[in-house]
C-alpha positions as CSV (number, residue, x, y, z in Angstrom):
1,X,-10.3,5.3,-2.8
2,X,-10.8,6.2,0.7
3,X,-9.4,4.4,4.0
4,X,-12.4,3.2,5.2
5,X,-13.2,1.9,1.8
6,X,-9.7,0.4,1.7
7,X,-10.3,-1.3,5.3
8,X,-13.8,-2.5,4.5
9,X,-12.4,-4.5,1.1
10,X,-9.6,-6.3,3.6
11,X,-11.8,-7.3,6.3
12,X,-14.4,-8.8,3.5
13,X,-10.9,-10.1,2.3
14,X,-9.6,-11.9,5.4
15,X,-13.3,-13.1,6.6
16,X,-13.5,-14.5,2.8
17,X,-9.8,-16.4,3.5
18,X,-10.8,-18.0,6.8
19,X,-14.4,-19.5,5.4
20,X,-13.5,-20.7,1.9
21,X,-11.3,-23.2,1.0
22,X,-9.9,-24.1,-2.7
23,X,-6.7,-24.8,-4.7
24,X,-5.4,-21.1,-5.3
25,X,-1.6,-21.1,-4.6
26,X,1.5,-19.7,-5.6
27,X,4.5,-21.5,-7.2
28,X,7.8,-20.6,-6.1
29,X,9.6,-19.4,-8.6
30,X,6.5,-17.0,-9.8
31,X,7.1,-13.3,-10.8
32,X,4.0,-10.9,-10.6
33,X,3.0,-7.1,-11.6
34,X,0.3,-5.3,-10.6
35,X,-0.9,-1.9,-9.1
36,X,-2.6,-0.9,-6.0
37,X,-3.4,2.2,-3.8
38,X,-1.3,2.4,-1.2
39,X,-1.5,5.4,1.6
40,X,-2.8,7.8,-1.1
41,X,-0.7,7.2,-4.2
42,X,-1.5,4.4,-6.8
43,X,1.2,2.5,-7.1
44,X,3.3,0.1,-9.6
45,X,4.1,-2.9,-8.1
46,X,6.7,-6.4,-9.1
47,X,6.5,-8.9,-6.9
48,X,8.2,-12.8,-6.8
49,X,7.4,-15.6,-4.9
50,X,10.6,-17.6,-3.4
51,X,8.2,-20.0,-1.6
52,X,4.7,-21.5,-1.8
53,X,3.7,-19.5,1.3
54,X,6.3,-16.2,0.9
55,X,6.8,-13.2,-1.3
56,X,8.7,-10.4,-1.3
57,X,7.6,-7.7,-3.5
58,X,8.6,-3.4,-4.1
59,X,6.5,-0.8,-5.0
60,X,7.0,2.6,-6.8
61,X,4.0,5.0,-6.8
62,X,3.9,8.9,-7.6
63,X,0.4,11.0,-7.7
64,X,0.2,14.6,-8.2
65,X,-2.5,17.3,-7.1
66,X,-3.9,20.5,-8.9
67,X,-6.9,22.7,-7.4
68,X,-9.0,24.6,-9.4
69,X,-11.5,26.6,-7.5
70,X,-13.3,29.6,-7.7
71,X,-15.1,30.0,-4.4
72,X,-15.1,33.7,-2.9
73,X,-13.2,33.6,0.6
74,X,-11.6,30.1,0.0
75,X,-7.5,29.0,-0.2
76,X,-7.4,26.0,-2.0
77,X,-4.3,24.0,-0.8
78,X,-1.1,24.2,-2.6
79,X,-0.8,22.1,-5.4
80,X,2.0,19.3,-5.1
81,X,3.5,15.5,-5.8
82,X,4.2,12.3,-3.8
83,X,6.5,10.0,-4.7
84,X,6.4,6.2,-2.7
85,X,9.2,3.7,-2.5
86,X,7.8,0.3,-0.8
87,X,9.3,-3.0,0.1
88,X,7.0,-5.7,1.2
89,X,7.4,-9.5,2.7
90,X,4.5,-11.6,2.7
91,X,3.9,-15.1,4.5
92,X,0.9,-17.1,3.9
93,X,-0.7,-18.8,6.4
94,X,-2.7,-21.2,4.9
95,X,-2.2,-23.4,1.7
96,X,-5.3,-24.3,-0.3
97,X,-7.7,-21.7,-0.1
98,X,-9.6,-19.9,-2.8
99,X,-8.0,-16.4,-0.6
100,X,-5.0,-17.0,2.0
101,X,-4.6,-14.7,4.5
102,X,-1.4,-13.3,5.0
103,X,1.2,-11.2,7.4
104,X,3.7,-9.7,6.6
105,X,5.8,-6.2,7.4
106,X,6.6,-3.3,5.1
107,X,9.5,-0.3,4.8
108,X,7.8,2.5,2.8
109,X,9.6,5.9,2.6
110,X,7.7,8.9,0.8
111,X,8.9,12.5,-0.9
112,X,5.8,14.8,-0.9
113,X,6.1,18.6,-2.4
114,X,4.2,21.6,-3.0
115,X,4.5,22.7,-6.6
116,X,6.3,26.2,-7.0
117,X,6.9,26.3,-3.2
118,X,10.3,25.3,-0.9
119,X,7.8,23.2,1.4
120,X,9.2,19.5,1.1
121,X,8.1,16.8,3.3
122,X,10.2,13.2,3.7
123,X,8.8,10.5,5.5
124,X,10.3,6.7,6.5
125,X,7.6,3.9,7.6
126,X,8.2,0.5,8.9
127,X,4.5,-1.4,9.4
128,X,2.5,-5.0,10.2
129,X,0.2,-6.1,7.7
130,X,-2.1,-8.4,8.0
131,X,-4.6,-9.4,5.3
132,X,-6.1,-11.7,2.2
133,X,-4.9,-12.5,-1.6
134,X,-6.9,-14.6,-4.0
135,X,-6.9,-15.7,-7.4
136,X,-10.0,-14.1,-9.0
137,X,-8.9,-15.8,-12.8
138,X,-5.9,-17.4,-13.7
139,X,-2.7,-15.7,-12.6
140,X,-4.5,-12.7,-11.4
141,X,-4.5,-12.2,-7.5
142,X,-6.5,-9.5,-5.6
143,X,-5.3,-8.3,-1.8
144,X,-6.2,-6.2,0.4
145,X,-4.6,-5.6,4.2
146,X,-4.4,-3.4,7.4
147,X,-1.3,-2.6,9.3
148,X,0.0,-0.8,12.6
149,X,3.1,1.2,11.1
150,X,5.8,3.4,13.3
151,X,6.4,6.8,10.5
152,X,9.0,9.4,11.6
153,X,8.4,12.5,9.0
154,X,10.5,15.5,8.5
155,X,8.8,18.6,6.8
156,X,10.7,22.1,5.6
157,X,7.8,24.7,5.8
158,X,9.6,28.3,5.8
159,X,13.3,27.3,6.0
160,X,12.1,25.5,9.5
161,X,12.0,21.9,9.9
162,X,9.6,19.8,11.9
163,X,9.8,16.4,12.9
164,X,7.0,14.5,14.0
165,X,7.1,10.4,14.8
166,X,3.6,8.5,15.4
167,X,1.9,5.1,15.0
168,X,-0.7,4.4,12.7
169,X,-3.7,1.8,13.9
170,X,-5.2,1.2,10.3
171,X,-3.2,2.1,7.5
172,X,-4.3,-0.2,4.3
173,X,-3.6,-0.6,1.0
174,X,-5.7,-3.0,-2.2
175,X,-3.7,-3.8,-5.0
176,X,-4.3,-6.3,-8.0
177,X,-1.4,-8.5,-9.3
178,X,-0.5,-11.0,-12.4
179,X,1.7,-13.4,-12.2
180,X,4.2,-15.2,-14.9
């Protein structure tokens, strides 16, 4: 899924969680799994409510890439992997409604590699959320949300390393999640 698919499902999201109102909640205590696409990699998620109105939640998500192309006069990028290790908070800002909107922050770091190649790149993320869960049947929550993130990434291209630190404006993620 693209970003500005990604950032078009939140906003309908958090414009759906400010109009609507209904009895869609969580119970503290509640444990949930679920997936989503977060950055670029889809992602396995566990998540567990410790309040009515906050969740913490991690995230493991790995993707790998293979071209195949036969076009005259055309490098195809190196095939690779990324690995994703995420830890999310979430607070709920409104009780009661058929979607709540939610902040929340997020510490993400990433391992990306070219296959057959000694080009590595790490990467460390902290980020602002802000966005929209609801209950779409019983025990199964959809969300979407948009951050502002701070990312400091370290790549080894050629036995050189390069380190580059930068602020993202609109980083998203959707996700789907089922709680016990």
């Amino acid at each position: 899924m693209k970003k500005g698919t990604k950032f078009f499902v939140a906003l309908i999201a958090m414009f759906i969680g400010l109009s609507m109102s209904s009895f869609a909640q969580l119970e503290a205590g509640s444990f949930g799994v679920g997936a989503s696409f977060i950055g670029s990699a889809p992602t396995a998620n566990g998540f567990y409510a410790f309040a009515e109105n906050m969740e913490i939640g991690v995230g493991l998500g790995y993707q790998t890439v293979n071209y195949d192309m036969d076009v005259d006069d055309f490098n195809a990028p190196d095939p690779g992997s990324t690995l994703n290790f995420i830890g999310m908070f979430k607070y709920f800002l409104a009780k009661g409604r058929e979607v709540s909107p939610f902040v929340g922050g997020m510490l993400e770091y990433s391992s990306d590699t070219d296959i057959g190649e000694d080009d590595a790149t790490t990467g460390l993320g902290l980020g602002a959320m802000f966005g929209g869960q609801g209950e779409i049947a019983k025990n199964l929550h959809i969300y979407g949300y948009v951050s502002l993130g701070y990312y400091k990434t370290s790549s080894v291209q050629d036995e050189v390393t390069h380190t580059y630190t930068y602020i993202t404006l609109a980083g998203s993620g959707v996700g789907a999640i089922f709680y016990f």
